[in-house]
C-alpha positions in Angstrom: 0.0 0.0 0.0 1.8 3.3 -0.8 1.7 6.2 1.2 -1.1 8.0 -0.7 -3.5 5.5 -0.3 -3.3 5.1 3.3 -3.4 9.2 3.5 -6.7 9.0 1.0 -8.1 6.2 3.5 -7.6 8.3 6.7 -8.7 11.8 4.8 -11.5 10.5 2.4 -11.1 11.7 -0.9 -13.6 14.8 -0.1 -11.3 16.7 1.7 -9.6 18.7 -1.3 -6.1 18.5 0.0 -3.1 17.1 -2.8 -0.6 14.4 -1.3 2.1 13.9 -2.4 5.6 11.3 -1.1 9.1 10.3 -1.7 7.8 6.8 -3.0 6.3 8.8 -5.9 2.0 8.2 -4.8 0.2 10.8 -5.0 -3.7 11.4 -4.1 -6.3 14.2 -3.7 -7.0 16.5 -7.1 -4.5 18.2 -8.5 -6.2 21.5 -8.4 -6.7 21.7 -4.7 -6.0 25.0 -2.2 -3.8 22.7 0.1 -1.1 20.3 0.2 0.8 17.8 2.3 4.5 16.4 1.0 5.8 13.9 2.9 9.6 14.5 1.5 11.6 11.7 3.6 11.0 8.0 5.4 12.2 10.1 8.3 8.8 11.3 8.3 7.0 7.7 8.4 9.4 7.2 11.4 8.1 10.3 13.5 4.8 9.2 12.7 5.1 5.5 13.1 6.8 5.8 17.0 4.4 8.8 18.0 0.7 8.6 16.0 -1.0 11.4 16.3 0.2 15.1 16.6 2.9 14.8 17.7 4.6 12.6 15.2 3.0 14.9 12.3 4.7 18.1 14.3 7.8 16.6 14.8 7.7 15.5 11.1 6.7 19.5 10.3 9.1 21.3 12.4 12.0 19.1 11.3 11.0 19.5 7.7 10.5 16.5 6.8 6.7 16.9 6.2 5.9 20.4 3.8 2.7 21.8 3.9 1.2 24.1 0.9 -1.2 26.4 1.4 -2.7 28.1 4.6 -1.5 26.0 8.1 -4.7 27.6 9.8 -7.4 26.1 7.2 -5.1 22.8 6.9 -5.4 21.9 10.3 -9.5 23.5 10.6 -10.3 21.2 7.9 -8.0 18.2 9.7 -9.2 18.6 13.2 -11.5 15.5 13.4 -9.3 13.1 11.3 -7.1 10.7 13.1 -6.0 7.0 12.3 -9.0 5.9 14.2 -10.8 6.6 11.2 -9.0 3.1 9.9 -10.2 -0.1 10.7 -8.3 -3.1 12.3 -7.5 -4.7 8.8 -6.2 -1.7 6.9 -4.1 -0.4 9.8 -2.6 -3.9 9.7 -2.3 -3.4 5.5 -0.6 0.1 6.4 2.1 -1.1 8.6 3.0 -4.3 6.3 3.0 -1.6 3.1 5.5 1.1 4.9 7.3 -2.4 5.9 9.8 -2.9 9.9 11.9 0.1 8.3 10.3 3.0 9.9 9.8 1.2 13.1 13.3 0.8 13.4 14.8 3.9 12.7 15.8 5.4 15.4 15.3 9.4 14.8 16.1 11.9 17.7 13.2 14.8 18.1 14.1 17.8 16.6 16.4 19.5 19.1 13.1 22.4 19.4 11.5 19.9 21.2 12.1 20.0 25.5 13.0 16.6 26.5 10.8 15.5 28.9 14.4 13.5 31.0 15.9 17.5 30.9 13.1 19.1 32.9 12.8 15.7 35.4 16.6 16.5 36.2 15.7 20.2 37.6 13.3 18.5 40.0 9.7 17.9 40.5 7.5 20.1 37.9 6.9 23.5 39.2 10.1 24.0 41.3 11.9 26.7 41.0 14.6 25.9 39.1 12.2 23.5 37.0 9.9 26.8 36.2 13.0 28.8 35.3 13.9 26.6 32.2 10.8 25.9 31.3 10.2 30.1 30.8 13.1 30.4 29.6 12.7 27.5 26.9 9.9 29.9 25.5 10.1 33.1 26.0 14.5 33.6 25.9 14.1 33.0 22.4 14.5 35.8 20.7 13.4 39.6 21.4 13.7 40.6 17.8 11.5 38.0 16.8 8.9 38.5 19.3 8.7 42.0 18.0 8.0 41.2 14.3 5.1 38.5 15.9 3.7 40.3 18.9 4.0 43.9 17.3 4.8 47.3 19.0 2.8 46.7 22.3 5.0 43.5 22.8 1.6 42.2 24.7 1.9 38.1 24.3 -1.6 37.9 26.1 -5.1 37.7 24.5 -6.1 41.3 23.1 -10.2 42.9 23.9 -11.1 43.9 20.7 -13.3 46.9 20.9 -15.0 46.2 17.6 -14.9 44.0 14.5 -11.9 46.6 12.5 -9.6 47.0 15.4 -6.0 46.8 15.0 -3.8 44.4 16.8 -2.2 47.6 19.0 -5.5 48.7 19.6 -7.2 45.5 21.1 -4.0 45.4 23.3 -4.0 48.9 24.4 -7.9 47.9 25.4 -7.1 44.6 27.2 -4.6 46.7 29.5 -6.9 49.4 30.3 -9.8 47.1 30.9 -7.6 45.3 33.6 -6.5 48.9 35.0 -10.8 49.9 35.2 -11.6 46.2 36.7 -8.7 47.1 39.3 -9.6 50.3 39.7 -6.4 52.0 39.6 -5.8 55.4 40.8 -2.8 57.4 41.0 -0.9 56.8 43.8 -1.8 53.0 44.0 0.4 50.2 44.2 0.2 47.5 41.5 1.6 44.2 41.5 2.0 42.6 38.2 2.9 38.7 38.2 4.6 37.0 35.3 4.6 40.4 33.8 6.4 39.5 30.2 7.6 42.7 28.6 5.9 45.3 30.9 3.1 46.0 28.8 0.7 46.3 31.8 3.6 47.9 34.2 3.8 50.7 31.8 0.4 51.2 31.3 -0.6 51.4 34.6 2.4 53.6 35.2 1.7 56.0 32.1 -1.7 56.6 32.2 -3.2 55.5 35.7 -0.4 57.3 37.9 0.1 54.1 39.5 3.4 52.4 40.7 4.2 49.4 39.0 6.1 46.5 40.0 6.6 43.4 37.5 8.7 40.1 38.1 9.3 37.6 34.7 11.4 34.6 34.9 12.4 35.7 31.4 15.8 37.5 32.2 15.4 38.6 28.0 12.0 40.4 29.3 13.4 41.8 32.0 16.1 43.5 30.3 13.7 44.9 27.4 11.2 45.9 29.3 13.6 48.1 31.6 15.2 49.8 28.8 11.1 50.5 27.4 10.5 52.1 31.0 13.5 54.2 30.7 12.7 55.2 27.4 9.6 56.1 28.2 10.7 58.2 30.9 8.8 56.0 33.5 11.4 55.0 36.2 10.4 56.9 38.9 6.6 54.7 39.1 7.5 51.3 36.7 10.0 48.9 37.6 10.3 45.2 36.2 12.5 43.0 37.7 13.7 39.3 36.2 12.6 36.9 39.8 9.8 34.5 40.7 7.1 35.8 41.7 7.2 34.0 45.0 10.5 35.7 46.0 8.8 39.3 45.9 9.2 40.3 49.5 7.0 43.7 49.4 3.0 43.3 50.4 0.8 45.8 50.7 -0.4 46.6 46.9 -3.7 47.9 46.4 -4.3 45.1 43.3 -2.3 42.4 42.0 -2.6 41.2 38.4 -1.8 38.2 36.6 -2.0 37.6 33.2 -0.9 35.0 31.5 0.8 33.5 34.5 -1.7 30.8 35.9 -0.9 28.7 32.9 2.5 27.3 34.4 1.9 27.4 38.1 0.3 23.5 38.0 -2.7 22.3 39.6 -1.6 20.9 43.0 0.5 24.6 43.7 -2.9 27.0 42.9 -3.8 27.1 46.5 -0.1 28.6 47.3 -0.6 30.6 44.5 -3.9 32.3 45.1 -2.7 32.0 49.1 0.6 34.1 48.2 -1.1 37.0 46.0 -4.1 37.2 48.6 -1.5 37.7 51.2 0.1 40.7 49.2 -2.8 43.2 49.0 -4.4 45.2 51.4 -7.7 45.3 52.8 -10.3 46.1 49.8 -7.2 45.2 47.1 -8.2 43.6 44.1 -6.7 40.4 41.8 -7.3 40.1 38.3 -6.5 36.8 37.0 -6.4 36.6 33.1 -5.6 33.3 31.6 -6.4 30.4 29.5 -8.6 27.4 30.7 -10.3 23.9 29.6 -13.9 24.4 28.5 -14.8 22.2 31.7 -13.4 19.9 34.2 -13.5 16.9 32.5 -10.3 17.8 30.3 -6.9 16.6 31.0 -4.8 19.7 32.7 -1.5 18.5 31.6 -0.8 16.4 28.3 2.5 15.3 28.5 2.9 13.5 25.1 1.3 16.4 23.4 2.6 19.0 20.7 1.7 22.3 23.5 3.8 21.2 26.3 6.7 19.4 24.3 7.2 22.3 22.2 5.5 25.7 23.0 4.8 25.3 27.3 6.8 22.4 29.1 4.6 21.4 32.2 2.3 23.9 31.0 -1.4 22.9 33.0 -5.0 23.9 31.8 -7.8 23.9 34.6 -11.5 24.9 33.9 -12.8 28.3 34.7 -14.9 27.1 37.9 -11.8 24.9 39.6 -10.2 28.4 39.6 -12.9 30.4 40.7 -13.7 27.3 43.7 -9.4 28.1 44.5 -9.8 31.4 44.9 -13.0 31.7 47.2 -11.8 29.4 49.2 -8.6 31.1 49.8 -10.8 34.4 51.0 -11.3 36.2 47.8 -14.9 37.3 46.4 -15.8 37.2 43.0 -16.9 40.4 41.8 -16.9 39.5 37.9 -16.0 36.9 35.4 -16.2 36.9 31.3 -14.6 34.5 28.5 -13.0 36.4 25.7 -12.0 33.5 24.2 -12.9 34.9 20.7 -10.8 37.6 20.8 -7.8 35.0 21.6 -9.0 33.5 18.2 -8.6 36.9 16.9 -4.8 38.0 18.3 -4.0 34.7 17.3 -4.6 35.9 13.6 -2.7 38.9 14.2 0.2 36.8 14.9 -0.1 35.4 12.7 -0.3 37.5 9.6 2.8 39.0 11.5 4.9 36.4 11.3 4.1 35.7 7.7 5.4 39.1 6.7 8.0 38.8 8.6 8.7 35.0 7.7 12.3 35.3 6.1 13.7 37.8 8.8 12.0 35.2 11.5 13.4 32.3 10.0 17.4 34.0 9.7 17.1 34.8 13.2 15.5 31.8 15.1 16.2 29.2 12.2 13.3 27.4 10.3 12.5 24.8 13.0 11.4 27.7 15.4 9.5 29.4 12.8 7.7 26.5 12.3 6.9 25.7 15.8 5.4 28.8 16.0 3.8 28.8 12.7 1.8 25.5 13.6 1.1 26.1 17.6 -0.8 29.6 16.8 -2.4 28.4 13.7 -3.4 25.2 16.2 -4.4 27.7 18.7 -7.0 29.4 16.4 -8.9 26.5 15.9 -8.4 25.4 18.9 -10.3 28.8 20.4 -13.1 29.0 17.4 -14.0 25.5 18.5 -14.2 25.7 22.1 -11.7 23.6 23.1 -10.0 26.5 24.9 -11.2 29.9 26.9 -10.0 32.4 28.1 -11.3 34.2 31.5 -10.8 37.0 33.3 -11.5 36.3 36.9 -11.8 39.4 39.3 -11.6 38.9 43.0 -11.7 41.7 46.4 -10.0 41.0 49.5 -12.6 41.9 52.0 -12.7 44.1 55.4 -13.0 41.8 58.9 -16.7 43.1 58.4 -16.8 41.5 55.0 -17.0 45.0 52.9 -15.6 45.0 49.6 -15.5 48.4 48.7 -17.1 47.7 45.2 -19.0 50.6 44.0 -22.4 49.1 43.6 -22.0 50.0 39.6 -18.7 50.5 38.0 -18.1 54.4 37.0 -16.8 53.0 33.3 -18.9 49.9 32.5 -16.7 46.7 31.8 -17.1 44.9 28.1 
């Protein structure tokens, strides 16, 4: 059976997408918007010692496997195929066609992926040291190219898009000061911003709330851009951003913490510390805003440690519903004052990066080499679908730490009402 024939069988031949392989099959018409070339028996091997996704990605990002035509409508139109689709007999006809050869090759990851033995040496997931490679595995990897993907506000969070033609800077600018009116910054405040990235909420508090800002990254390459943004923007005296764990900030006492983007990679069993630890660092009446993304419900997995996501994009990265969060934080003492899932609008960023990185593909690709690029190119693209179908949210979670007498010190209405 040659390779096109087992790709027809698992596709059906309704799915307009050409095949083509190194063993010369081809199938699918020859006039259709997308194509798959498998260019190597390399290929066959990923796929052969890890079905599913995460053979086809290491197949991808090594480039061994070529894709023609949009990633984002390849994988839309993919989503609900898998070898599954085969029965008993013809999975048996597949293997005897590719013959033993692919089953024992012997073909390293691509060195993009984080080895799963690496991480277990730096100790038990979510220590310290642990958390601090695993950042640094995604976000140390280039400045530059973060800029030609993330764009001027350097914001690597889901945007609020304030209406359907709103550019990427503008939906960012609007996230930002939709966290600063949920908070309800003033000037003179003290904000707390945990896993703070390049500073994008530090500096907006900072610039146009009067508030001072602290932000700790374990990205010592955010750290140092965001510094030199502060100083350019002549905001040192009320924005700081320092490159430490959040757990070793030793000042309490803020008026409102937030976190965005953070919750991601603290893990499951450590929320209760986590929640515990920001709780304890605001005052009386201070306010958390938790922004992050989340399973659609609790029945999920939280941590899939064979997938694409946390071998490639987030190592020990963990997913929890929207509710196991809430249920953490009101039980650590915080009351919710809002919740909303703008989980289209992280459909919507996700596009933005999209485009950005395909007009910047050949300046991306000189300086983080093609097996980045491609990573990248096939987690957002993922990602996308992945939002538009509701297999992840994202939430913003607001919670008050009340007075002894239980007052929140919640207007009854906001001033500014909260999309």
């Amino acid at each position: 059976m040659a390779l096109a024939s087992i790709f027809e069988k698992i596709v059906g031949r309704d799915a307009n997408i050409a095949f083509t392989a190194y063993d010369g099959s081809k199938a699918g018409p020859d006039g259709a918007d997308l194509g798959i070339e498998v260019k190597s028996p390399i290929a066959v091997a990923y796929l052969a010692h890890a079905p599913g996704e995460l053979g086809l990605a290491r197949a991808y990002v090594s480039g061994h496997l070529d894709v023609q035509g949009d990633l984002y409508t390849l994988l839309d139109r993919m989503w609900n195929i898998t070898t599954n689709d085969l029965t008993t007999s013809e999975k048996v006809a597949a293997v005897r066609a590719l013959g033993v050869k692919p089953l024992l090759m012997r073909v390293p990851p691509p060195p993009q992926e984080m080895r799963q033995s690496a991480l277990a040496r730096l100790g038990s997931r979510h220590a310290k040291q642990r958390d601090a490679e695993a950042i640094h595995h995604h976000y140390d990897v280039s400045n530059r190219f973060y800029r030609w993907v993330l764009g001027p506000s350097m914001a690597y969070t889901c945007a609020c898009y304030p209406g359907e033609d709103a550019t990427l800077e503008e939906a960012q600018f609007a996230k930002f000061d939709l966290v600063a009116r949920k908070l309800g910054l003033e000037p003179g405040m003290r904000l707390l911003d945990v896993g703070c990235g390049w500073g994008g909420m530090v500096m907006h508090a900072a610039q146009h709330y009067g508030v001072k800002a602290l932000g700790v990254t374990l990205s010592r390459q955010q750290a140092e851009w965001a510094q030199k943004a502060i100083a350019d923007a002549g905001l040192q005296d009320l924005a700081e951003v320092r490159f430490m764990d959040y757990r070793d900030v030793q000042e309490s006492g803020f008026d409102a913490v937030s976190s965005i983007g953070l919750t991601e990679h603290i893990g499951k069993d450590n929320l209760p510390s986590y929640f515990e630890f920001l709780y304890g660092k605001l005052k009386t009446g201070g306010r958390l805003l938790n922004h992050c993304i989340t399973r659609p419900t609790g029945k999920e997995k939280t941590f899939n440690k064979g997938g694409f996501i946390n071998r490639y994009v987030f190592p020990d990265g963990e997913l929890e519903s929207v509710g196991y969060l809430i249920r953490q934080m009101e039980d650590l003492g915080f009351e919710i004052r809002h919740e909303e899932n703008l989980r289209e609008h992280y459909a919507r960023t996700l596009r933005h990066w999209c485009d950005n990185l395909d007009a910047n593909w050949d300046d991306a690709v000189q300086e983080v080499g093609m097996g980045t690029a491609r990573v990248w190119a096939l987690y957002m693209a993922g990602c996308i679908v992945g939002f538009e179908r509701n297999k992840v949210q994202l939430h913003q979670v607001l919670g008050v730490k009340l007075d002894q007498n239980g007052r929140s010190g919640v207007p009854l209405r906001p001033s500014i009402d909260w999309p």
